[in-house]
SEMI-442946 format. One record per atom (N, C-alpha, C): x, y, z; residue number from 1; residue in three letters. Coordinates in steps of 0.2 Angstrom, whole numbers, padded with zeros to 4 digits. Layout:
BEGIN
+-------+-------+-------+-----+------+
|  east | north |    up |  nr | rest |
+-------+-------+-------+-----+------+
|     X |     Y |     Z | NUM |  Ala |
...
+-------+-------+-------+-----+------+
//
This chain:
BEGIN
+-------+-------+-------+-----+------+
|  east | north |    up |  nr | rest |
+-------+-------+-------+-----+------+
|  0516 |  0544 |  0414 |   1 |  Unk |
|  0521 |  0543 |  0420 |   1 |  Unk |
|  0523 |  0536 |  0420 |   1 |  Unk |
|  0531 |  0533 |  0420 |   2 |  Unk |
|  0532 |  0529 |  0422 |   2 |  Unk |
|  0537 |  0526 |  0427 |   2 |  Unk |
|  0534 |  0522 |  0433 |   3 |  Unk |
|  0535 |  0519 |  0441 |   3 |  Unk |
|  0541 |  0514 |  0438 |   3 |  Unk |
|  0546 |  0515 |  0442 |   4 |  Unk |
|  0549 |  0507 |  0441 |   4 |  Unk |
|  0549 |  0507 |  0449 |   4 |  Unk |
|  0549 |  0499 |  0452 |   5 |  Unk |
|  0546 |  0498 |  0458 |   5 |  Unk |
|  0552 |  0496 |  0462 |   5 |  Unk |
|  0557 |  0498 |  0464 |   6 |  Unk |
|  0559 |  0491 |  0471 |   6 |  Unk |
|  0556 |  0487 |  0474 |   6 |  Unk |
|  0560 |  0482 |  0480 |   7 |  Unk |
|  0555 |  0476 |  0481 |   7 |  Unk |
|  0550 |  0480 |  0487 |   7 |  Unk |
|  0554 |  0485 |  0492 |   8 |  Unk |
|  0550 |  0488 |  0497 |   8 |  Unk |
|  0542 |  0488 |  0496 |   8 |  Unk |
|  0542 |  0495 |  0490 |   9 |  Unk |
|  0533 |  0492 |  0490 |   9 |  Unk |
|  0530 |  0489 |  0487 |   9 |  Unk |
|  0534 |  0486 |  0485 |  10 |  Unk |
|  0528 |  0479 |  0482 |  10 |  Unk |
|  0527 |  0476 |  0488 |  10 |  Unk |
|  0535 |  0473 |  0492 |  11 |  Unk |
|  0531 |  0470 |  0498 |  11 |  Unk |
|  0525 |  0472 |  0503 |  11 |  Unk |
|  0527 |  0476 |  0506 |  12 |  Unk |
|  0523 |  0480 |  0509 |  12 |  Unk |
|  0515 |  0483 |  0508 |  12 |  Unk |
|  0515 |  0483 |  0503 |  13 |  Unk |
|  0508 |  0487 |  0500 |  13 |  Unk |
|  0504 |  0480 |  0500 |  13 |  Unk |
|  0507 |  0475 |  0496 |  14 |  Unk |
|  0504 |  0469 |  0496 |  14 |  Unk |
|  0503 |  0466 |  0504 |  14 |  Unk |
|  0506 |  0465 |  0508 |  15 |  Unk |
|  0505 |  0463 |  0515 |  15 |  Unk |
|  0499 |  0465 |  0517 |  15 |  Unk |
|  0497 |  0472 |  0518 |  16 |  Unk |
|  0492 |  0476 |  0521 |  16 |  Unk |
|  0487 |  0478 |  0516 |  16 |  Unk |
|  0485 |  0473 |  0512 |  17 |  Unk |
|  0481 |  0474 |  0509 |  17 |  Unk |
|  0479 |  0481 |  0504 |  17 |  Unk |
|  0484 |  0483 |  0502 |  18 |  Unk |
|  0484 |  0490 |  0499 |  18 |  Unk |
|  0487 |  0489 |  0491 |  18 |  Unk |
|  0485 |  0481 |  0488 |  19 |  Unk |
|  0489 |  0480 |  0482 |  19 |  Unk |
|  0487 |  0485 |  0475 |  19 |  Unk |
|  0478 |  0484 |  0477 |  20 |  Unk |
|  0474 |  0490 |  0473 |  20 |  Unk |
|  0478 |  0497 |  0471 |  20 |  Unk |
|  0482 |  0499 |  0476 |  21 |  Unk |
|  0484 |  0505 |  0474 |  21 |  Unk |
|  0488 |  0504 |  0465 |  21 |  Unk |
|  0493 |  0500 |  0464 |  22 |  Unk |
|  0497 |  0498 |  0458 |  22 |  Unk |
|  0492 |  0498 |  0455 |  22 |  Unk |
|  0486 |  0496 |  0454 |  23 |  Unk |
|  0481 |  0498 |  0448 |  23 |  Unk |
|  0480 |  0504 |  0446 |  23 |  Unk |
|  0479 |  0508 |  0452 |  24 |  Unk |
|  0476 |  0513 |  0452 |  24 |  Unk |
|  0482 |  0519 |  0450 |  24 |  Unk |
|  0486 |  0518 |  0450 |  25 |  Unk |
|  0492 |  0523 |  0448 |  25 |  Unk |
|  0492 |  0522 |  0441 |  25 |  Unk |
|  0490 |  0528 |  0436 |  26 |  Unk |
|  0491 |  0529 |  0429 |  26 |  Unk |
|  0496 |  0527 |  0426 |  26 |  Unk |
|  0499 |  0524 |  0420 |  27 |  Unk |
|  0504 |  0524 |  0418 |  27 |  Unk |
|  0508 |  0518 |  0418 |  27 |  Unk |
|  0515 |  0518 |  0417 |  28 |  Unk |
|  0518 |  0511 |  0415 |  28 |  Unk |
|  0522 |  0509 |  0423 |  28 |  Unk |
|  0521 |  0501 |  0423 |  29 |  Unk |
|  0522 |  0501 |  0431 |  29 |  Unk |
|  0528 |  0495 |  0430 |  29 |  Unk |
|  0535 |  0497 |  0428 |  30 |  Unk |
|  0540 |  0490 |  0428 |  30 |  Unk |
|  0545 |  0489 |  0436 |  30 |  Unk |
|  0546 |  0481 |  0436 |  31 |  Unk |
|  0548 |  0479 |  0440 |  31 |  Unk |
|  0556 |  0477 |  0435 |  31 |  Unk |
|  0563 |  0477 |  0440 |  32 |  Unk |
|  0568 |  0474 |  0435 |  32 |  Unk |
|  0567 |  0469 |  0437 |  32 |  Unk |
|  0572 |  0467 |  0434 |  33 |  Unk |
|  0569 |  0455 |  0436 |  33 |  Unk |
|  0574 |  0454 |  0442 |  33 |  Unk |
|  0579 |  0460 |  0443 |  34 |  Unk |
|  0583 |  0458 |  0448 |  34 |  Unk |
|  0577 |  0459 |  0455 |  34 |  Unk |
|  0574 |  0463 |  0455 |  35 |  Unk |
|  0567 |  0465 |  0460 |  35 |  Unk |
|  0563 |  0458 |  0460 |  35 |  Unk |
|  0561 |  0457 |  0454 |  36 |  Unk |
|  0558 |  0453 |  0451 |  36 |  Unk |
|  0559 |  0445 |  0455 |  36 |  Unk |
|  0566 |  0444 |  0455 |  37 |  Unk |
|  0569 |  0438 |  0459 |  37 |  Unk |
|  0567 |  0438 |  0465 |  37 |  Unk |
|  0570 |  0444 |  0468 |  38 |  Unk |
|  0570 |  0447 |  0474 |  38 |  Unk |
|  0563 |  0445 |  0479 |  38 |  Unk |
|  0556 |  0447 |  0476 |  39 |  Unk |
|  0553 |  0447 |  0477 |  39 |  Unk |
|  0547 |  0440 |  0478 |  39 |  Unk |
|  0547 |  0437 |  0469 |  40 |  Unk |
|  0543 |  0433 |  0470 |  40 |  Unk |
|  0548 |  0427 |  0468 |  40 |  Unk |
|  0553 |  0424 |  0464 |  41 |  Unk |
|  0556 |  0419 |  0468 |  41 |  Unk |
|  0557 |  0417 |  0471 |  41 |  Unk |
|  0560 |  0421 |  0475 |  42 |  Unk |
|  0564 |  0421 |  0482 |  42 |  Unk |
|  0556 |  0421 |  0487 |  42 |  Unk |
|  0552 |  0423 |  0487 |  43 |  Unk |
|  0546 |  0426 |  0492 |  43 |  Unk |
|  0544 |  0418 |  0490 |  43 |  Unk |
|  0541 |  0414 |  0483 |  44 |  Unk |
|  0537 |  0408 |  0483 |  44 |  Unk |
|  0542 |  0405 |  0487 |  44 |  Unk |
|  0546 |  0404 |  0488 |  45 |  Unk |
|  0551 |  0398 |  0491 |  45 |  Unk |
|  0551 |  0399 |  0497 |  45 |  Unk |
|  0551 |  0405 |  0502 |  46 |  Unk |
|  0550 |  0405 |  0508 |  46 |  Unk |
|  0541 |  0405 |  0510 |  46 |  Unk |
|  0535 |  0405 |  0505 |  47 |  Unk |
|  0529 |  0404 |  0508 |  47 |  Unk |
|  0526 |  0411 |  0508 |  47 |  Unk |
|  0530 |  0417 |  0504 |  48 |  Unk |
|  0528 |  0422 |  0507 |  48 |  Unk |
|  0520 |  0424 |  0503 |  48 |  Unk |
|  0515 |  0425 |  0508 |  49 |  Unk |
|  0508 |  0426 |  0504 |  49 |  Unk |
|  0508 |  0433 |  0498 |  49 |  Unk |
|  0512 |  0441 |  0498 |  50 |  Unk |
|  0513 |  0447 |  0494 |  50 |  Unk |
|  0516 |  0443 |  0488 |  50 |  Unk |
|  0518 |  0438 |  0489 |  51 |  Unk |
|  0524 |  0437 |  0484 |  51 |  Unk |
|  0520 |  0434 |  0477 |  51 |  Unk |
|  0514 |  0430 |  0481 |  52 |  Unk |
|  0510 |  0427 |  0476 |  52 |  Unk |
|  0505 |  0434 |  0473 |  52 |  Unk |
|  0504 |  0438 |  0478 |  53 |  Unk |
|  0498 |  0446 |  0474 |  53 |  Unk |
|  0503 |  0449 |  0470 |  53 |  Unk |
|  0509 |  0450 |  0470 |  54 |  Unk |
|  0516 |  0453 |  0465 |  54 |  Unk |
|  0512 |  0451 |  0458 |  54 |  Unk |
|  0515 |  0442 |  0460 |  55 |  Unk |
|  0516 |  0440 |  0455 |  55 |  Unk |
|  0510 |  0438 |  0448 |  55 |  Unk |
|  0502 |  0440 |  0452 |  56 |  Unk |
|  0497 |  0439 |  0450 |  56 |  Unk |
|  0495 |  0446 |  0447 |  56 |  Unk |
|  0498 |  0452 |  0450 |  57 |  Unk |
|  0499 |  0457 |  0447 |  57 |  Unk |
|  0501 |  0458 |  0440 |  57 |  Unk |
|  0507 |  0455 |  0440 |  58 |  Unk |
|  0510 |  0454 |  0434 |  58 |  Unk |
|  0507 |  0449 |  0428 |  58 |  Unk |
|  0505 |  0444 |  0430 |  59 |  Unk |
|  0501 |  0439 |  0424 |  59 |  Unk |
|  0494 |  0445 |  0423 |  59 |  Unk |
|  0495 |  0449 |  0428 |  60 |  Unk |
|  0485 |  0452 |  0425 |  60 |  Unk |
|  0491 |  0457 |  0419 |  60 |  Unk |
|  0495 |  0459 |  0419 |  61 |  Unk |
|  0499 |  0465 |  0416 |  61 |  Unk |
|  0501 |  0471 |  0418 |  61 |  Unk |
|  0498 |  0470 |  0425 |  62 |  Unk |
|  0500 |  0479 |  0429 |  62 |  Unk |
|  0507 |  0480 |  0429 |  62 |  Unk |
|  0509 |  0478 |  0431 |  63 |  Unk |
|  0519 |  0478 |  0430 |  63 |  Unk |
|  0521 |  0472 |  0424 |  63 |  Unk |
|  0523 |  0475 |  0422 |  64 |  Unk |
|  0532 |  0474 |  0417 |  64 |  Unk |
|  0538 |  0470 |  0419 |  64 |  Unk |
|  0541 |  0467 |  0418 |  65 |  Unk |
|  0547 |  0463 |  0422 |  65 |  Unk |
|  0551 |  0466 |  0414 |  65 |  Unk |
|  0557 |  0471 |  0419 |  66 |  Unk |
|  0561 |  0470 |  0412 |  66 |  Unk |
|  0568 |  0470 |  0414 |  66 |  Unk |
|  0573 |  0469 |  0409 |  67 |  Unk |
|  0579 |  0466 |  0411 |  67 |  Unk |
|  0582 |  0473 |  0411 |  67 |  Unk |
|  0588 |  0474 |  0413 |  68 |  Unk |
|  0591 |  0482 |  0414 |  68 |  Unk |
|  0599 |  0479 |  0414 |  68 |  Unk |
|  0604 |  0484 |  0413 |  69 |  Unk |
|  0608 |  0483 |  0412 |  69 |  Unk |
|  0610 |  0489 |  0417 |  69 |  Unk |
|  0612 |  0488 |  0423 |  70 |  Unk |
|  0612 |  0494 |  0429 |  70 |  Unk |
|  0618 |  0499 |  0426 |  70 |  Unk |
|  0620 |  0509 |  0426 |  71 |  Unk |
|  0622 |  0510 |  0424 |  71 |  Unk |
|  0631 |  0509 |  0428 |  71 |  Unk |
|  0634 |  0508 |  0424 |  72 |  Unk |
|  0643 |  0506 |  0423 |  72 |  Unk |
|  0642 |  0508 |  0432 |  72 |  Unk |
|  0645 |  0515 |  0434 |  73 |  Unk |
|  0648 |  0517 |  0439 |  73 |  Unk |
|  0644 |  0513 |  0447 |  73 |  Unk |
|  0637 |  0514 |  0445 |  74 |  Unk |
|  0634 |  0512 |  0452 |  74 |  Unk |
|  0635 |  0504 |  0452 |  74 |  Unk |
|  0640 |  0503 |  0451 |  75 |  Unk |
|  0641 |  0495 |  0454 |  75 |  Unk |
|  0648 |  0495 |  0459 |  75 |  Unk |
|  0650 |  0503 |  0458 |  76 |  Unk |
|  0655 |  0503 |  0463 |  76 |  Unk |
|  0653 |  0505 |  0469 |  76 |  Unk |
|  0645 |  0507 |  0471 |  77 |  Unk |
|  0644 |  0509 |  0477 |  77 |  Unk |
|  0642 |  0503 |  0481 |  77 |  Unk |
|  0645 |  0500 |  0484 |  78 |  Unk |
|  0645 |  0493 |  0489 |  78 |  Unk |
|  0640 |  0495 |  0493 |  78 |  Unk |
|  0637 |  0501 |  0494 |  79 |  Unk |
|  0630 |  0500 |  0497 |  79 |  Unk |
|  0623 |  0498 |  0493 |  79 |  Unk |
|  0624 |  0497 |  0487 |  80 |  Unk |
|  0619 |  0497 |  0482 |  80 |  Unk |
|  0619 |  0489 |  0482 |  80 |  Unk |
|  0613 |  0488 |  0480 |  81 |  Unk |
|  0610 |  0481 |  0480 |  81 |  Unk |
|  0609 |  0480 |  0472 |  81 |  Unk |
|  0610 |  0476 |  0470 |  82 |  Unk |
|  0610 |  0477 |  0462 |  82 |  Unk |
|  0602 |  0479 |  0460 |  82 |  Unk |
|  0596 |  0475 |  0463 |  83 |  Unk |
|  0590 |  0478 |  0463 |  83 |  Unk |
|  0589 |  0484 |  0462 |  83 |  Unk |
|  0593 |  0488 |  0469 |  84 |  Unk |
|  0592 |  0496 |  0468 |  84 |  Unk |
|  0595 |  0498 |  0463 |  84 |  Unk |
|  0600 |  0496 |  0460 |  85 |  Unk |
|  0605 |  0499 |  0452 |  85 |  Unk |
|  0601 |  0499 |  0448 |  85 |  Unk |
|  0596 |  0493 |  0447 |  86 |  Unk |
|  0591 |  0492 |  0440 |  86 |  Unk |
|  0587 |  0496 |  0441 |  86 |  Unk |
|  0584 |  0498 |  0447 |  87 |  Unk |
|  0580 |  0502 |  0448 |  87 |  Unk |
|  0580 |  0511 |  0445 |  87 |  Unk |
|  0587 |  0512 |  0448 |  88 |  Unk |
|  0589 |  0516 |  0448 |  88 |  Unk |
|  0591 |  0520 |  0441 |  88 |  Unk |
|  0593 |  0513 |  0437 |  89 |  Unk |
|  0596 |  0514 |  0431 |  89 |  Unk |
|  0590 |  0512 |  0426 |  89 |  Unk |
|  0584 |  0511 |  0427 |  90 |  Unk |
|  0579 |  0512 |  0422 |  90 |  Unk |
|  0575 |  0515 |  0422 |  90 |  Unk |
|  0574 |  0519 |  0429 |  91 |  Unk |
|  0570 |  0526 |  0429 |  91 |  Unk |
|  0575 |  0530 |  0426 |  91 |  Unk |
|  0581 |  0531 |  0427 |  92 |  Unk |
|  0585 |  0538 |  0423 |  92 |  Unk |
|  0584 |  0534 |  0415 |  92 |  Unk |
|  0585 |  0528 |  0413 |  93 |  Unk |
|  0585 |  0529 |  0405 |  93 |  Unk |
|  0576 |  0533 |  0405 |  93 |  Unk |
|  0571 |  0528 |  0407 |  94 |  Unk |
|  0565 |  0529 |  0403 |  94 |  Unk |
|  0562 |  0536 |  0407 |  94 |  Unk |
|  0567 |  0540 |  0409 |  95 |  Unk |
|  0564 |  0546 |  0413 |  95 |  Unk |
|  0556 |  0544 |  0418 |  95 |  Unk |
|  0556 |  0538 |  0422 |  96 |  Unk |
|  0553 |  0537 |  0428 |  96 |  Unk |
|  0555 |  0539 |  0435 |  96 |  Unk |
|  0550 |  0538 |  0438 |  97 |  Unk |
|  0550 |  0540 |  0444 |  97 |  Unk |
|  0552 |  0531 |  0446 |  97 |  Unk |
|  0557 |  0532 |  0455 |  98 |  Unk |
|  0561 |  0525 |  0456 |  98 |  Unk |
|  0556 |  0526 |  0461 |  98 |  Unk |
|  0554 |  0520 |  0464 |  99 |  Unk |
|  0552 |  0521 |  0470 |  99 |  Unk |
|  0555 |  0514 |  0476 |  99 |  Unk |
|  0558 |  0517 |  0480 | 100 |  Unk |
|  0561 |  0515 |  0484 | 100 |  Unk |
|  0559 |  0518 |  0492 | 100 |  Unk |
|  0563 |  0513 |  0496 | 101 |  Unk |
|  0562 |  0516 |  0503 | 101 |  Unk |
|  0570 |  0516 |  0507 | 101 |  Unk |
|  0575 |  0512 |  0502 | 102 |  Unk |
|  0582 |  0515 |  0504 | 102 |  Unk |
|  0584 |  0520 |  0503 | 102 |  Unk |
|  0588 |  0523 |  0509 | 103 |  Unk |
|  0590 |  0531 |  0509 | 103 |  Unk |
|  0595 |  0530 |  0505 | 103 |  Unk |
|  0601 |  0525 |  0504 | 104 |  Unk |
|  0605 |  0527 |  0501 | 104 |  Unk |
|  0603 |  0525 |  0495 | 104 |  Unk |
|  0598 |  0523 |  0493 | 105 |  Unk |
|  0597 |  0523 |  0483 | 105 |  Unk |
|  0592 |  0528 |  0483 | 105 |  Unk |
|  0591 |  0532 |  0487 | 106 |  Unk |
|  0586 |  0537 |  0487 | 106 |  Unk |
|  0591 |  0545 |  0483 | 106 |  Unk |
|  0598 |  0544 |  0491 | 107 |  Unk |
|  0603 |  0548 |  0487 | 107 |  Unk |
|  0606 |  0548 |  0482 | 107 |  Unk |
|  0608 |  0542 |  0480 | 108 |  Unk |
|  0612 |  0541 |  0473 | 108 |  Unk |
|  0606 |  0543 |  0467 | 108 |  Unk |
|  0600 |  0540 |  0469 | 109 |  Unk |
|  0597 |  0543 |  0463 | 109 |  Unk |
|  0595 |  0549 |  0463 | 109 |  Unk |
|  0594 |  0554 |  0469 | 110 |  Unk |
|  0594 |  0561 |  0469 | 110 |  Unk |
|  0602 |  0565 |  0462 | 110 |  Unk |
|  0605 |  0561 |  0464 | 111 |  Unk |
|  0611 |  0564 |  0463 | 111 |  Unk |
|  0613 |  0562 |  0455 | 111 |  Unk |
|  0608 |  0558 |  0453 | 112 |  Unk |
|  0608 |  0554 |  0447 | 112 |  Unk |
|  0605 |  0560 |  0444 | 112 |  Unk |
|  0598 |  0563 |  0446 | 113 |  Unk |
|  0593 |  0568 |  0443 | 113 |  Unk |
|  0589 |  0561 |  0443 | 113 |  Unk |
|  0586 |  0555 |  0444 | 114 |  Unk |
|  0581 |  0554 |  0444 | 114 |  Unk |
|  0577 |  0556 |  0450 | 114 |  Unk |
|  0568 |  0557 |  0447 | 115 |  Unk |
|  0566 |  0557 |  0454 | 115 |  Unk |
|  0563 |  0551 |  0458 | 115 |  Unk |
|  0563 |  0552 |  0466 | 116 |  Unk |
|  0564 |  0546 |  0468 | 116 |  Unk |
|  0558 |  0547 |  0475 | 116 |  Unk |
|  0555 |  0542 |  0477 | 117 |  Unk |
|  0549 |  0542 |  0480 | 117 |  Unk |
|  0550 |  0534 |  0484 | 117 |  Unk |
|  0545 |  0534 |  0488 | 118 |  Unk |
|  0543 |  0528 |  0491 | 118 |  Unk |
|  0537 |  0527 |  0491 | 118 |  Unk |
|  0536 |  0521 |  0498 | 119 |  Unk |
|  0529 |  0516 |  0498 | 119 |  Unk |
|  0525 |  0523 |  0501 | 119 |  Unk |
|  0526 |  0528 |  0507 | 120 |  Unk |
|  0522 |  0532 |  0510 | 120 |  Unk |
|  0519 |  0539 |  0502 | 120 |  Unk |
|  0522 |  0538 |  0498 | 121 |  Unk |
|  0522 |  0544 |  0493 | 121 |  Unk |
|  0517 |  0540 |  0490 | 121 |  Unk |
|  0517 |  0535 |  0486 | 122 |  Unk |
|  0509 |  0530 |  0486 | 122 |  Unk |
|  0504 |  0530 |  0488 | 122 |  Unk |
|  0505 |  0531 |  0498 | 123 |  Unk |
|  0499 |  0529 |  0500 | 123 |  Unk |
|  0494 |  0537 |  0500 | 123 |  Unk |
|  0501 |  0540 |  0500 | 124 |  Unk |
|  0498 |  0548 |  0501 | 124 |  Unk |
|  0495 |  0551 |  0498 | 124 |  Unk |
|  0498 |  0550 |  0488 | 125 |  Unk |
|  0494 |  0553 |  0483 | 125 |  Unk |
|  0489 |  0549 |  0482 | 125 |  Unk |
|  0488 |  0542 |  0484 | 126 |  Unk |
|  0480 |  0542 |  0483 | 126 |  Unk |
|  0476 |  0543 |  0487 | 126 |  Unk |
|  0479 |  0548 |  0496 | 127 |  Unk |
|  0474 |  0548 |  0498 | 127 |  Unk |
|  0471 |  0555 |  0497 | 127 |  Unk |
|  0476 |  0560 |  0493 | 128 |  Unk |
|  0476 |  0567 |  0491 | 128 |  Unk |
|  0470 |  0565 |  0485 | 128 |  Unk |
|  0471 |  0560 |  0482 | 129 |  Unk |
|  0465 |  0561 |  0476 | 129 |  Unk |
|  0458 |  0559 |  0481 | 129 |  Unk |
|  0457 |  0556 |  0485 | 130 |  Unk |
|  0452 |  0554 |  0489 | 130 |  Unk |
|  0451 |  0546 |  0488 | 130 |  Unk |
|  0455 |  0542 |  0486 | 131 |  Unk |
|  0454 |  0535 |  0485 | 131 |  Unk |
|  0455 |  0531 |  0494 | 131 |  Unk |
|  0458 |  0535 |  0497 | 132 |  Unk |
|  0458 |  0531 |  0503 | 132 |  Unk |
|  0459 |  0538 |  0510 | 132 |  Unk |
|  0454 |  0535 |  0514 | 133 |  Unk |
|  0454 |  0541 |  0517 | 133 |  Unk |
|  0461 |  0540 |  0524 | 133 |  Unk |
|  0461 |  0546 |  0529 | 134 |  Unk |
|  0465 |  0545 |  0532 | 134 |  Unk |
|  0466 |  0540 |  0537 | 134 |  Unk |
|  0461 |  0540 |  0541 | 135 |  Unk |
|  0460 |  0537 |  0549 | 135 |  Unk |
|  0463 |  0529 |  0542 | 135 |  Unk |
|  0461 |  0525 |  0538 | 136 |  Unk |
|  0464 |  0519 |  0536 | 136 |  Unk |
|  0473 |  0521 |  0534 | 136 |  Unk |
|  0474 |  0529 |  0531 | 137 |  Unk |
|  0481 |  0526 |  0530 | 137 |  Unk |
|  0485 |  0527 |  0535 | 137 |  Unk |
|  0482 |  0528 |  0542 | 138 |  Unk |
|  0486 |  0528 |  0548 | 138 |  Unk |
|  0486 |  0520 |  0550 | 138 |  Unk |
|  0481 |  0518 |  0549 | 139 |  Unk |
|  0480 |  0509 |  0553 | 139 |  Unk |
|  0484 |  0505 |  0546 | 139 |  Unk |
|  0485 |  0507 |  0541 | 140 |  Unk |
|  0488 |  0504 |  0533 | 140 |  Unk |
|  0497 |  0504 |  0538 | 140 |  Unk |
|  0498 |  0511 |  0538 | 141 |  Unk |
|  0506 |  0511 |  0538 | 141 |  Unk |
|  0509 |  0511 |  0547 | 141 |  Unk |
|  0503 |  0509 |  0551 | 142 |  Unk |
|  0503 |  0507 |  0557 | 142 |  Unk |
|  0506 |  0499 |  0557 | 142 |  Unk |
|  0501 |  0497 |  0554 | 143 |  Unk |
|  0503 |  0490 |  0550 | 143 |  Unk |
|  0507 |  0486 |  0547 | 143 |  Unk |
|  0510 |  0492 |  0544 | 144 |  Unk |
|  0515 |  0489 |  0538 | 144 |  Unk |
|  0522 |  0492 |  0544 | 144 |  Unk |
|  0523 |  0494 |  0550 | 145 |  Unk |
|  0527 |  0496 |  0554 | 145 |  Unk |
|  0530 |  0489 |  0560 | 145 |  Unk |
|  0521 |  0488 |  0561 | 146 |  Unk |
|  0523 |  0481 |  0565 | 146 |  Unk |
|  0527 |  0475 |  0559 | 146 |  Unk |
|  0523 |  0475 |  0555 | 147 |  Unk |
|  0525 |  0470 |  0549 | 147 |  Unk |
|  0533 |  0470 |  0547 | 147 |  Unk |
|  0537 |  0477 |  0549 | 148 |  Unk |
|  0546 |  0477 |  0547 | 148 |  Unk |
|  0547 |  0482 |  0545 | 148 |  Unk |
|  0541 |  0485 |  0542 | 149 |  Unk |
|  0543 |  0492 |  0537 | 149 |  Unk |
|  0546 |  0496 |  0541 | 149 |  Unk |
|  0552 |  0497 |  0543 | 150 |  Unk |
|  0556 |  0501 |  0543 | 150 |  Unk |
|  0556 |  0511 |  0542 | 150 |  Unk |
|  0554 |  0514 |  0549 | 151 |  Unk |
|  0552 |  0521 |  0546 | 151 |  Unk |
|  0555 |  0525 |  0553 | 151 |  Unk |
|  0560 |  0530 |  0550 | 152 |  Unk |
|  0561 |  0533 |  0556 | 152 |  Unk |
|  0555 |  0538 |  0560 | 152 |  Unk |
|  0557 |  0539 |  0567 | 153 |  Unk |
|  0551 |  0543 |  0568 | 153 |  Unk |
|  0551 |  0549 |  0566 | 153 |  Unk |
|  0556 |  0553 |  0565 | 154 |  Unk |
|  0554 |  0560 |  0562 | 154 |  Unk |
|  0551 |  0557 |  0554 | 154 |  Unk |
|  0553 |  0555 |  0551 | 155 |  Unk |
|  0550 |  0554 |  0543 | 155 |  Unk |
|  0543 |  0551 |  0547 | 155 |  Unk |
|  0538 |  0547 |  0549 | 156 |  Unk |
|  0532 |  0545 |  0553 | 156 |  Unk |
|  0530 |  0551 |  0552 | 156 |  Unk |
|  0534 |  0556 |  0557 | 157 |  Unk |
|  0529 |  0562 |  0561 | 157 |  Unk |
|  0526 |  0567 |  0554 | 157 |  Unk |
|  0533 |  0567 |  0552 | 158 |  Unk |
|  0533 |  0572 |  0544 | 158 |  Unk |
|  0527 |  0570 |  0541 | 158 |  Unk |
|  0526 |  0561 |  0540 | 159 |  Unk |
|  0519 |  0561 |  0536 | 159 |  Unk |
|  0514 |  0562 |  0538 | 159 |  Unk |
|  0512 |  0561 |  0547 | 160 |  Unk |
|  0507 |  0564 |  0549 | 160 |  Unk |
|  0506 |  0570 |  0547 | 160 |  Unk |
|  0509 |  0576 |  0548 | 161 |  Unk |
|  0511 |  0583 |  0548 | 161 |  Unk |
|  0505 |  0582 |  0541 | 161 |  Unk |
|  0509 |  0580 |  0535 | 162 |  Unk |
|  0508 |  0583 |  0528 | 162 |  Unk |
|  0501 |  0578 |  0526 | 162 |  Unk |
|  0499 |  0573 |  0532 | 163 |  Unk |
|  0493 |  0570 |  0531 | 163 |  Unk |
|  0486 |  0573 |  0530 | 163 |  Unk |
|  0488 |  0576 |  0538 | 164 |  Unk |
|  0483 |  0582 |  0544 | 164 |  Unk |
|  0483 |  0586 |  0540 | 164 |  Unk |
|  0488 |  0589 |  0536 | 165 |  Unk |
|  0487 |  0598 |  0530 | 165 |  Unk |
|  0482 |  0598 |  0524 | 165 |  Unk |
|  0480 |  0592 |  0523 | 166 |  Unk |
|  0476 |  0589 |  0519 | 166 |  Unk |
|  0469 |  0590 |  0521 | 166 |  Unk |
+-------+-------+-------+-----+------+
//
């Protein structure tokens, strides 16, 4: 299996202490460098603590930082973020899974045929394997809520829903 990362869960997972998870997920884990910037340039020069667990991620070798050439046409959707493009456009080359928590690079890459996930689909399949039980990914994504992650309530509810079915 291979993840390519946007900056959403790198940030997030690393804030609330859940960076563990990136290890635990089998297979090849790349960031593009546009994310790459995004996350820990940008992050060391505002102070941000995630930005330094990214980046120590990477010197251990769990992620990959690699250059992407986003593909031609999505540079005309003005709501795409070039991170998202590179995102987008090296899960469809290397047949990856994109993981994102924008809806609108969630659609584009629906409509790409890549398949495309977020930070809640992370914490979910490991708690489906038993690596993290539930009562913590409620206080995890309670957490990462106060902290900015962005979640609407019906999508919240849905995860409770598909949490509790487990």
């Amino acid at each position: 299996m291979i993840y390519v990362f946007n900056s959403m869960p790198l940030i997030y997972l690393s804030k609330v202490s859940l960076s563990w998870i990136f290890e635990e997920l089998e297979g090849e884990k790349l960031i593009p460098e546009t994310v790459y910037y995004e996350v820990v340039v940008k992050g060391k020069e505002k102070g941000d603590v995630d930005t330094f667990i990214v980046d120590e991620l990477i010197q251990k070798g769990v992620f990959k930082v690699i250059k992407v050439e986003p593909i031609n046409w999505l540079r005309r959707i003005e709501e795409l973020h070039k991170g998202e493009m590179e995102v987008l456009s090296l899960a469809k080359e290397r047949d990856g899974i994109a993981l994102t928590d924008d809806s609108i690079a969630r659609e584009v890459g629906e409509a790409l045929g890549v398949k495309v996930h977020g930070t809640l689909y992370l914490i979910f399949s490991l708690m489906k394997r038993g690596r993290i039980d539930k009562r913590t990914v409620v206080e995890k994504v309670n957490e990462m809520i106060k902290r900015g992650f962005r979640l609407s309530p019906e999508v919240y509810s849905e995860f409770l829903r598909l949490m509790n079915s487990i």
